[in-house]
Short mmCIF file of the C-alpha atoms (twelve columns), coordinates in Angstrom:
data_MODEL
# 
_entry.id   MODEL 
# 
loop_
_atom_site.group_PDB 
_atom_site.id 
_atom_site.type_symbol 
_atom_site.label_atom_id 
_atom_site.label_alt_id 
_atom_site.label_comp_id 
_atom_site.label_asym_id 
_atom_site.label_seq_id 
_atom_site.Cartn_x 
_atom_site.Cartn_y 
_atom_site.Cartn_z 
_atom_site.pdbx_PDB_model_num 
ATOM 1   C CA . UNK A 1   0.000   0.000  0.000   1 
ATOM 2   C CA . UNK A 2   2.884   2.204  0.904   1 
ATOM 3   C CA . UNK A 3   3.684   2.496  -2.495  1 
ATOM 4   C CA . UNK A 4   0.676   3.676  -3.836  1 
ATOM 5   C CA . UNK A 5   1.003   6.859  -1.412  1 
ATOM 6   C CA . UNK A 6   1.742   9.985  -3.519  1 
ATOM 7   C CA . UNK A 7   4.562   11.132 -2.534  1 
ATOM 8   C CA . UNK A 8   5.276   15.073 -2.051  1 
ATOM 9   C CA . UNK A 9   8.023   17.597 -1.007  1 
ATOM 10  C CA . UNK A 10  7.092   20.615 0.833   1 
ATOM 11  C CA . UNK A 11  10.790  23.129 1.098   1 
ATOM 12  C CA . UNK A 12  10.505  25.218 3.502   1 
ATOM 13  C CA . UNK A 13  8.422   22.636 5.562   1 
ATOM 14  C CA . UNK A 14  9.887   22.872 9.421   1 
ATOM 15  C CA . UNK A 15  7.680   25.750 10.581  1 
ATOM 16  C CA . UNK A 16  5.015   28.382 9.644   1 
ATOM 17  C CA . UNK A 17  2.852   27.259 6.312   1 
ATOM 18  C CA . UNK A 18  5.426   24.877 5.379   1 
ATOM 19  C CA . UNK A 19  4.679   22.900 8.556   1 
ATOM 20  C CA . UNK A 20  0.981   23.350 7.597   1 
ATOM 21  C CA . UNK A 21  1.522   21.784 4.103   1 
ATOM 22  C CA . UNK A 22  3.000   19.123 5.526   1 
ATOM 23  C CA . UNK A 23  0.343   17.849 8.072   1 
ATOM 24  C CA . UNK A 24  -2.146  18.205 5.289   1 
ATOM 25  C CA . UNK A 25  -0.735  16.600 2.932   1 
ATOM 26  C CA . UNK A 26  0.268   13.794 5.091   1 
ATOM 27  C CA . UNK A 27  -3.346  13.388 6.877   1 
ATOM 28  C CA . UNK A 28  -4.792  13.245 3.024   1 
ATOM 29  C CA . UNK A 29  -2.635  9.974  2.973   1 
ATOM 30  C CA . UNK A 30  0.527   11.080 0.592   1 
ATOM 31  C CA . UNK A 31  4.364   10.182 1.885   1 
ATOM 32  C CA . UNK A 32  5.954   13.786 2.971   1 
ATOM 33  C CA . UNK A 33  9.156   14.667 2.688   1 
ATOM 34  C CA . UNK A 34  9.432   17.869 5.169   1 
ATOM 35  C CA . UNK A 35  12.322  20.332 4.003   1 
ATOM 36  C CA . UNK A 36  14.332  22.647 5.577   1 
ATOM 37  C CA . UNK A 37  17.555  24.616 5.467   1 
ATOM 38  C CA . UNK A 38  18.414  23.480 9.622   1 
ATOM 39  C CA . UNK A 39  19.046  20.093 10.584  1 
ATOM 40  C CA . UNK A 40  18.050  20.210 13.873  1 
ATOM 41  C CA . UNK A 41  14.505  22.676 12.943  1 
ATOM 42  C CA . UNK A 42  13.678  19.494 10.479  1 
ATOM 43  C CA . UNK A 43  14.132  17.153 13.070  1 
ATOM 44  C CA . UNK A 44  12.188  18.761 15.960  1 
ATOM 45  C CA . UNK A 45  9.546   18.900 13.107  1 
ATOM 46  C CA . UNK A 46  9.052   15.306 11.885  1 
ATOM 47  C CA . UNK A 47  9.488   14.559 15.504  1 
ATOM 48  C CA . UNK A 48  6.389   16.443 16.203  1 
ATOM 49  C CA . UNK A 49  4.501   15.232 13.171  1 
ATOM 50  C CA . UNK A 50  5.329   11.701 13.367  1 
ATOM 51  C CA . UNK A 51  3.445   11.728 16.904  1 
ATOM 52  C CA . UNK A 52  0.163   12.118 14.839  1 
ATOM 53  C CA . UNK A 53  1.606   8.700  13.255  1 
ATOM 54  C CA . UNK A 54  2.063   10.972 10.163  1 
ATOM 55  C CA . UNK A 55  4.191   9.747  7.187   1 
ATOM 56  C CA . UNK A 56  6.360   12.023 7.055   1 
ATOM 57  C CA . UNK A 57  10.353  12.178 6.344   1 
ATOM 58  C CA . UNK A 58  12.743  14.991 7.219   1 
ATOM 59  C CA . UNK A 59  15.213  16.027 4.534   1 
ATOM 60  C CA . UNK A 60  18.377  19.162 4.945   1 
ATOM 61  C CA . UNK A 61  18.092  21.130 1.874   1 
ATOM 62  C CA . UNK A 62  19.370  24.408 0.916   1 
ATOM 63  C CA . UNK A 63  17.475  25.853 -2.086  1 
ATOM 64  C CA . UNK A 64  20.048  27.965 -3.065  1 
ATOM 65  C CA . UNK A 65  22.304  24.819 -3.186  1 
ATOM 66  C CA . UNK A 66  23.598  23.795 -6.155  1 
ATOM 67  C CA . UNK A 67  25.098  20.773 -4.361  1 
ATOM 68  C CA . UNK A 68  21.866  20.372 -1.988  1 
ATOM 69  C CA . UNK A 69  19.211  20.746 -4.187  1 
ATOM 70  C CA . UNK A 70  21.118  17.922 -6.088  1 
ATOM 71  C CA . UNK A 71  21.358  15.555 -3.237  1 
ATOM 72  C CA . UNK A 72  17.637  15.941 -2.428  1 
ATOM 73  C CA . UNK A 73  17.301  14.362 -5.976  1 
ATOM 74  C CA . UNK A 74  19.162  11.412 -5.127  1 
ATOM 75  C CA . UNK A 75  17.260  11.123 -1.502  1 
ATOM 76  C CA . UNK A 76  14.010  11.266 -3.468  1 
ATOM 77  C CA . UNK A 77  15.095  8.534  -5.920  1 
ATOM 78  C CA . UNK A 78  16.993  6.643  -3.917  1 
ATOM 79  C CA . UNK A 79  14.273  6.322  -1.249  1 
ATOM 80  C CA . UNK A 80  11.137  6.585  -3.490  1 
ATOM 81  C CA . UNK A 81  12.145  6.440  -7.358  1 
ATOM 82  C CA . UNK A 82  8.995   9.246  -7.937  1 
ATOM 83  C CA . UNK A 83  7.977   12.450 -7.169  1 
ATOM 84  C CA . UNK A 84  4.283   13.474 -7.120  1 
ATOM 85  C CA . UNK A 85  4.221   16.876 -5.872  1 
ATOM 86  C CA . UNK A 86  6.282   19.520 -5.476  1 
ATOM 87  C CA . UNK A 87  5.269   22.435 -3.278  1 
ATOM 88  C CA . UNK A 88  7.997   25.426 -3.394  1 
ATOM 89  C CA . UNK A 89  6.966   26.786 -0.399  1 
ATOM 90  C CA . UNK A 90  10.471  28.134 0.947   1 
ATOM 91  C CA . UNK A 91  11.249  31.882 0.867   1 
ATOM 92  C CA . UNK A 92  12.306  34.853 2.130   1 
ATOM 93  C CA . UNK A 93  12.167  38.884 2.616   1 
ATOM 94  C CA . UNK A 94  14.955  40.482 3.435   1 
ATOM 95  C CA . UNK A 95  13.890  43.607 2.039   1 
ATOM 96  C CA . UNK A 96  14.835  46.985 4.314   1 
ATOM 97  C CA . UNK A 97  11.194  48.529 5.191   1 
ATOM 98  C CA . UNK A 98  12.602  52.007 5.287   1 
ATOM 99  C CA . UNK A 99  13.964  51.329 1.135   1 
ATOM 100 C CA . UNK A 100 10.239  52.491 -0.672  1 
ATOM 101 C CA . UNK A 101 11.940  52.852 -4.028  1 
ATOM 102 C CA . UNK A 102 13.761  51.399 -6.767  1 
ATOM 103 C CA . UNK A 103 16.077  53.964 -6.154  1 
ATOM 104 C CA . UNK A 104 17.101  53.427 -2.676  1 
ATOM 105 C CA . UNK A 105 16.719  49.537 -2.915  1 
ATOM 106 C CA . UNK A 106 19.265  47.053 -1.856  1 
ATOM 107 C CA . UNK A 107 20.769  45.535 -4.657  1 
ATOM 108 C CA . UNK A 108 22.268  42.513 -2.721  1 
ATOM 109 C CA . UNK A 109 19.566  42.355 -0.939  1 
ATOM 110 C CA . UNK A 110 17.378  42.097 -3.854  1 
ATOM 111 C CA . UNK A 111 19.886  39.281 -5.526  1 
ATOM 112 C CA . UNK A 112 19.786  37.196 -2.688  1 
ATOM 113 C CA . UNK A 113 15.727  37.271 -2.322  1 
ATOM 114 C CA . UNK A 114 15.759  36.029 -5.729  1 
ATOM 115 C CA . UNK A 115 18.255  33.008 -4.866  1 
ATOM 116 C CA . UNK A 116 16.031  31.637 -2.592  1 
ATOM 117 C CA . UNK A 117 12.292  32.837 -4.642  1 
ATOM 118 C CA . UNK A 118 12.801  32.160 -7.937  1 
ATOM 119 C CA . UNK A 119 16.006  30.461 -8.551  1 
ATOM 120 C CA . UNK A 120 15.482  27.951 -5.501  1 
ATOM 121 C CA . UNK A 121 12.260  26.903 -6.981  1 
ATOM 122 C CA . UNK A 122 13.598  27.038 -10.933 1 
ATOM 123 C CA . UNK A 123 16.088  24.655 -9.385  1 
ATOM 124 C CA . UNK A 124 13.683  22.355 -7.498  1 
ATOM 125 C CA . UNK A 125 11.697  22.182 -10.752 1 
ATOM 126 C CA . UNK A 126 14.573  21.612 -12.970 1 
ATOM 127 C CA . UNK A 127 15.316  18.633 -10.796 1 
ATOM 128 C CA . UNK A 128 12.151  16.742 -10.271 1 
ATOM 129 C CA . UNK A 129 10.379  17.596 -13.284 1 
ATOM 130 C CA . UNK A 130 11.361  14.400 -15.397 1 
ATOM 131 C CA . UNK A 131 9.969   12.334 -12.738 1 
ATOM 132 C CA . UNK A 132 6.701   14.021 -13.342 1 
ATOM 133 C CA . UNK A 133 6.945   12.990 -16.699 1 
ATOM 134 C CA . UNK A 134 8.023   9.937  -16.440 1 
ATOM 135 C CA . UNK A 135 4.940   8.670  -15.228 1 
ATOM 136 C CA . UNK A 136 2.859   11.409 -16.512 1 
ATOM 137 C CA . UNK A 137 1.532   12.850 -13.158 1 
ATOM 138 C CA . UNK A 138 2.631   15.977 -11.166 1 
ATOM 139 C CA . UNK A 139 1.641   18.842 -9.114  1 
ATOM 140 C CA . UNK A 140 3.909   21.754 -8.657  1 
ATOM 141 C CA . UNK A 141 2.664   24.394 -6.294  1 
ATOM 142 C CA . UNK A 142 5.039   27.764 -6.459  1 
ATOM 143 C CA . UNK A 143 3.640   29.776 -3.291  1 
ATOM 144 C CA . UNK A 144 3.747   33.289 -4.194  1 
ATOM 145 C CA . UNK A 145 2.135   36.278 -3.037  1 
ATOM 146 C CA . UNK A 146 -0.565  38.982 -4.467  1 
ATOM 147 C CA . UNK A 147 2.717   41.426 -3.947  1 
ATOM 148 C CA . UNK A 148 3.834   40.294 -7.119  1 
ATOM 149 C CA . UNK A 149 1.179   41.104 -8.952  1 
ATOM 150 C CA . UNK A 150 1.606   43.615 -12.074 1 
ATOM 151 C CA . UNK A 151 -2.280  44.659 -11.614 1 
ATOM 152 C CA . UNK A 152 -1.589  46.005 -8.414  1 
ATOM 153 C CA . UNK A 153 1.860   46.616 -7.938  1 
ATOM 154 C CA . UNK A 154 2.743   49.186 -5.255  1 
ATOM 155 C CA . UNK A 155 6.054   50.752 -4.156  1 
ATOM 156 C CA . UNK A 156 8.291   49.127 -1.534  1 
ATOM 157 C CA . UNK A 157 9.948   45.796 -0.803  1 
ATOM 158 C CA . UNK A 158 11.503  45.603 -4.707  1 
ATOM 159 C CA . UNK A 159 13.254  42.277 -3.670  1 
ATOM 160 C CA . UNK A 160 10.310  40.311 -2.536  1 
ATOM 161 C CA . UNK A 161 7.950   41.852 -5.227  1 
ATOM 162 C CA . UNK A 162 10.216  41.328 -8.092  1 
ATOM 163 C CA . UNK A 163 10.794  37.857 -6.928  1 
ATOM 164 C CA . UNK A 164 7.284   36.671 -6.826  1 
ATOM 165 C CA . UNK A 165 6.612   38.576 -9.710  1 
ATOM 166 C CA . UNK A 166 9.458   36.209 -11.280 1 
ATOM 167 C CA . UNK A 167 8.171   32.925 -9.792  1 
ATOM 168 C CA . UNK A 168 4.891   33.802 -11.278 1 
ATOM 169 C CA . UNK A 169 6.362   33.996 -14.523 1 
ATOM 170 C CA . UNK A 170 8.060   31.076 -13.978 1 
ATOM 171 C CA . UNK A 171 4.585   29.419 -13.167 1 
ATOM 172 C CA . UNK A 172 3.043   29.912 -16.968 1 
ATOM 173 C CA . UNK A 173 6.683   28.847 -18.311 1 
ATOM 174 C CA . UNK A 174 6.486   25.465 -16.541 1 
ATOM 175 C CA . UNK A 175 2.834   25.343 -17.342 1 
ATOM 176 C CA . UNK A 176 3.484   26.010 -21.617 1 
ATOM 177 C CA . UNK A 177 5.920   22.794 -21.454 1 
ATOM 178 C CA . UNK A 178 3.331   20.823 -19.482 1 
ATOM 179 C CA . UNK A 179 0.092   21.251 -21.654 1 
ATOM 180 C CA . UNK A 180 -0.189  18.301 -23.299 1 
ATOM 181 C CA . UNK A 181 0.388   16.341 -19.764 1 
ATOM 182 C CA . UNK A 182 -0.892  15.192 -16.562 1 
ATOM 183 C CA . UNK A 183 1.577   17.972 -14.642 1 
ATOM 184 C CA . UNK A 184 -0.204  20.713 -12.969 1 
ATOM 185 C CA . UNK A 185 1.737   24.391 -12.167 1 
ATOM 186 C CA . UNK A 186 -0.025  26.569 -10.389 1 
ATOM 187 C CA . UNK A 187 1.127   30.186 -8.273  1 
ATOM 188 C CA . UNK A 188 -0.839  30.581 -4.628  1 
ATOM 189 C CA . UNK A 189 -1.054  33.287 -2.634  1 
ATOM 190 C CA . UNK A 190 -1.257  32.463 1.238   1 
ATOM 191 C CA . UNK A 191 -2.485  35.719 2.427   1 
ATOM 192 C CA . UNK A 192 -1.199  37.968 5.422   1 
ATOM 193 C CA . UNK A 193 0.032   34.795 7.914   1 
ATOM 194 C CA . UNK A 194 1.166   34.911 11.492  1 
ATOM 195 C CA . UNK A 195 4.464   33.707 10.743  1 
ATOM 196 C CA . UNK A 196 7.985   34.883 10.640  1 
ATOM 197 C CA . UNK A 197 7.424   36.393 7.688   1 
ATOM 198 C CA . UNK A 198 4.030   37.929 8.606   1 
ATOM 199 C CA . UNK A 199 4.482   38.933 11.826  1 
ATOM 200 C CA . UNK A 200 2.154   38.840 14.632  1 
ATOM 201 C CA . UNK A 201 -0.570  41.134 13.466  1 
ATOM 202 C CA . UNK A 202 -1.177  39.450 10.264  1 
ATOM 203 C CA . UNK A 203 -5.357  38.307 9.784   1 
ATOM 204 C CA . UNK A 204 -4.294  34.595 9.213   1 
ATOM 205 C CA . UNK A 205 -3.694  31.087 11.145  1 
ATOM 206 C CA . UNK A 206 -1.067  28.928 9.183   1 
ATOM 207 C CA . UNK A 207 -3.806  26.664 8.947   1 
ATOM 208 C CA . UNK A 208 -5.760  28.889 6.664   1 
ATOM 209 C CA . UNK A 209 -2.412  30.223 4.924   1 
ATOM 210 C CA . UNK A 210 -1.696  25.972 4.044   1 
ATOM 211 C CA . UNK A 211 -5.303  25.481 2.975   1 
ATOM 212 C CA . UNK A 212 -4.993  26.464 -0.782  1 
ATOM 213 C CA . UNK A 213 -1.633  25.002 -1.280  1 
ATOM 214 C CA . UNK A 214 -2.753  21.598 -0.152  1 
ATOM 215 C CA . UNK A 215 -6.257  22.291 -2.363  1 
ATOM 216 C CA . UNK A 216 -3.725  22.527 -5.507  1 
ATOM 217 C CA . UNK A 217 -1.106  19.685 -4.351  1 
ATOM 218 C CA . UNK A 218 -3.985  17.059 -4.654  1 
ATOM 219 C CA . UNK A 219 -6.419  18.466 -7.387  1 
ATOM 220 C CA . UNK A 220 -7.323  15.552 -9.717  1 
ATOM 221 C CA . UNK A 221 -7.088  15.507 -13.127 1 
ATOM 222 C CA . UNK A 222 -9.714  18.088 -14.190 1 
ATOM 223 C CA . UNK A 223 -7.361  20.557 -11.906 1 
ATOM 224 C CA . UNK A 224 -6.633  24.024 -13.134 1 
ATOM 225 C CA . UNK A 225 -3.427  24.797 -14.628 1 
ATOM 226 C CA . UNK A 226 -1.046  27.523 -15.083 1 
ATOM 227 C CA . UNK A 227 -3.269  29.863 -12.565 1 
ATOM 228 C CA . UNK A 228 -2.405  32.168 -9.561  1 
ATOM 229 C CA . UNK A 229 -4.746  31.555 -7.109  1 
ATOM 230 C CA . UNK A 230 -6.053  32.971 -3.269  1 
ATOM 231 C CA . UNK A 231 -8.338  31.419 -0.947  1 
ATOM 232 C CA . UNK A 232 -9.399  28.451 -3.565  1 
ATOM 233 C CA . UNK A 233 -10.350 31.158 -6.333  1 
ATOM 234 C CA . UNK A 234 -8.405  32.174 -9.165  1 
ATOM 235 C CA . UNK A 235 -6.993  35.813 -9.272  1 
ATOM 236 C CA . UNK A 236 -5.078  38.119 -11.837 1 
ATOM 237 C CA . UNK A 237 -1.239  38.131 -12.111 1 
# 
C-alpha cells in the first residue's frame, strides 16, 4: 500500500505554512518529505509530526544549493524512485522597510531574495520535473504572493515583489511545457500569515495560509493549470 502513497516535497516545511503543508498533505494519505535549510529545525519537526503517526520524512536542503538541491534528488530517488508533488513553499524577505523605491533599494539584498524565490524553486523544478513525466503525473505548487502582482503593484519591498513577480512567470513557463500532460503548475497566494514572515498582526492562522496550497497539491485531473490563485479562487497576475 505504501507504495501507492503519492509522494510530495514541501521546502521550507519545518515551521510556519510549510509545517501546515506538511500535516495536510500527510493526513490526506501522501508520503511527505518535510524540508528545511536546519538540521536540527527538520528534526524537531518530523518529531512532532510523526506523533500524529504521520508519514512524514525529514530532509536538509538548501534551495540555493547547487550541491543540496542535487542531493535531495538522489534522496528522493533513492528512497522513493517518484515524485508526485512539489510544493515550493520556501522563501524569504529580506527587504529593508525604510527602502520604498527602486532607487534606494538594496541591490544585494534584492539578488539574494531572488536566490532563494525564484532560482530555488527554478532549481527544485529543474530537478524533479522528469519524474513528473516519467509517469505522466505531477503537481507543482510555487507559493507566491498577491505582492507580485503587475495589476496592483505598489512601491516598496523591490526584492520580494520582483521575486514573486518572477516565480509567477516562472509558473506559466512550466505550465506552456506541461500542456499536453498530466503535470499541474499553479502560483498561490497564502495571504497575510502569522508567521515569521508575517508577523504577529497578520489576519491569518497557518492553517488557513496551508489550505490552498494543499487544495492545488492534490487536485485531480480536471485541476486548473497555469493559474495564480487565493483562498481556492483564481486571481489576476
Amino acid at each position: 500500500m505504501a507504495k501507492q502513497k503519492k509522494v510530495a516535497l514541501v521546502t521550507g516545511g519545518n515551521k510556519g505554512i510549510g509545517y501546515e503543508v506538511c500535516r495536510g498533505l500527510a493526513k490526506a494519505g501522501c508520503s511527505v518529505i518535510l524540508a528545511g535549510r536546519s538540521d536540527q529545525r527538520v528534526s524537531d519537526a518530523v518529531k512532532k509530526l510523526k506523533r500524529s503517526k504521520l508519514d512524514i520524512v525529514g530532509l536538509t536542503l538548501d534551495v540555493t544549493d547547487v550541491a543540496s538541491v542535487a542531493f535531495a534528488e538522489k534522496f528522493v530517488r533513492r528512497t522513493y524512485g517518484r515524485l508526485h508533488i512539489l510544493v515550493n513553499n520556501a522563501g524569504v524577505l529580506l527587504d529593508n522597510q525604510n527602502t520604498k523605491t527602486v532607487e534606494t533599494a538594496d541591490i544585494e539584498a534584492v539578488r539574494a531574495t531572488m536566490e532563494t524565490n525564484f532560482y530555488g524553486p527554478l532549481r527544485l523544478i529543474q530537478a524533479f520535473l522528469p519524474y513528473m513525466r516519467e509517469q505522466n503525473y505531477g503537481r507543482i505548487v510555487n507559493v507566491s504572493s498577491t505582492m507580485g502582482q503587475l495589476t496592483d503593484s505598489r512601491p516598496g519591498y523591490v526584492g520580494y515583489r520582483t521575486s514573486k513577480t518572477a516565480l509567477n512567470s516562472l509558473t506559466r513557463l512550466v505550465f506552456n511545457d506541461v500542456q499536453d500532460t498530466n503535470i499541474r503548475c499553479n502560483a498561490v497566494c497564502p495571504g497575510w500569515v502569522r508567521t515569521d514572515m508575517g508577523g504577529p498582526d497578520a489576519d491569518r492562522t497557518t492553517k488557513k495560509g496551508a489550505e490552498s496550497i494543499v487544495w492545488l497539491a492534490l487536485m485531480g485531473n480536471d485541476s486548473p493549470n497555469g493559474g495564480f490563485f487565493k483562498d481556492k479562487k483564481e486571481i489576476p497576475w
